[in-house]
N, C-alpha and C positions, 0 to 999 in steps of 0.2 A: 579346335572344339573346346568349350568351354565346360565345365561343371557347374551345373544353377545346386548350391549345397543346401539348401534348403526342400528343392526338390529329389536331390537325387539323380535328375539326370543331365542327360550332353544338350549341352544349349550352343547351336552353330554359330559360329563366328561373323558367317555373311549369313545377311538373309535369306529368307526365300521368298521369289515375286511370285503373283499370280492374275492369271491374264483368263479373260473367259472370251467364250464363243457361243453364238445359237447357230444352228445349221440344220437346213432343209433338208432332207435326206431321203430317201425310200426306203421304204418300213420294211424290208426286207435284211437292209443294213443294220447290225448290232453295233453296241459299244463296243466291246473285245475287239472285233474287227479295224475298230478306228481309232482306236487304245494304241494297237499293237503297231498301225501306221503309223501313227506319230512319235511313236519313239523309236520305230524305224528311221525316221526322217530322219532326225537330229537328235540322241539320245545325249549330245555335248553338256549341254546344260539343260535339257528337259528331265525331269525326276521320275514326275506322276502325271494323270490324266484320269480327274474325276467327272463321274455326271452328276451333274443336281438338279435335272429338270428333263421331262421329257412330255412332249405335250402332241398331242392327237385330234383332229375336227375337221369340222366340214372344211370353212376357207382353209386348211392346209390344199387339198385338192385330195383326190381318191390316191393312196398308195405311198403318202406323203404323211412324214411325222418330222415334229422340232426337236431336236436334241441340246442343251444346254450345256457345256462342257469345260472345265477347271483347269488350266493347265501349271501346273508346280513346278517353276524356275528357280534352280541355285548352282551358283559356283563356289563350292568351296575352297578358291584360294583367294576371289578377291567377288567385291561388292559388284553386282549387275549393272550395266549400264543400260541406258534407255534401247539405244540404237544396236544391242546384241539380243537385247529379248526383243525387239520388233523384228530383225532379223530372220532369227528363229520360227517366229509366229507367222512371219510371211510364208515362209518354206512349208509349215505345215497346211497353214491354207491352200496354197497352190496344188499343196500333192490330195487333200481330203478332196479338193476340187475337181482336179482332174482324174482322179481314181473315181471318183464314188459322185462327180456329177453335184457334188453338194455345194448350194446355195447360202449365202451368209443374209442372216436376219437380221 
């Protein structure tokens, strides 16, 4: 970890990637819920899991809402490669999938 001295703070060494998702879901499912799944899954290099969009309407279908969701990859000892955060994202897909029935848009 580095020091940015101008600002003050830790400025990381490696990046951090971020990968999004929209998914079909039943409005009975929360974020928290699908939060906590995903870094169940694979906490290896998943950090965080933000929402920035959540969307509600007729063509969803009755009982059905879109979720938009941020997901924050980093390894702090070496740079990300493509095929470890595809990896990752696969695994979380599968599992939001088959837990929670959820659809990718």
């Amino acid at each position: 970890i580095y020091l940015n001295l101008r600002t003050k703070c830790k400025v990381a060494k490696y990046p951090k990637v971020y990968r999004d998702l929209s998914l079909l879901i039943n409005d009975n499912i929360n974020f928290n819920t699908l939060k906590k799944l995903a870094l169940k899954t694979d906490s290896s290099i998943l950090k965080d899991v933000h929402l920035f969009d959540i969307y509600k309407g007729k063509n969803l279908g009755p009982g059905k809402k879109s979720y938009a969701l941020r997901f924050e990859l980093q390894d702090h000892s070496k740079t990300l490669k493509d095929k470890e955060i595809d990896s990752v994202m696969n695994k979380i897909q599968k599992k939001l999938i088959s837990t929670f029935k959820a659809e990718l848009r």
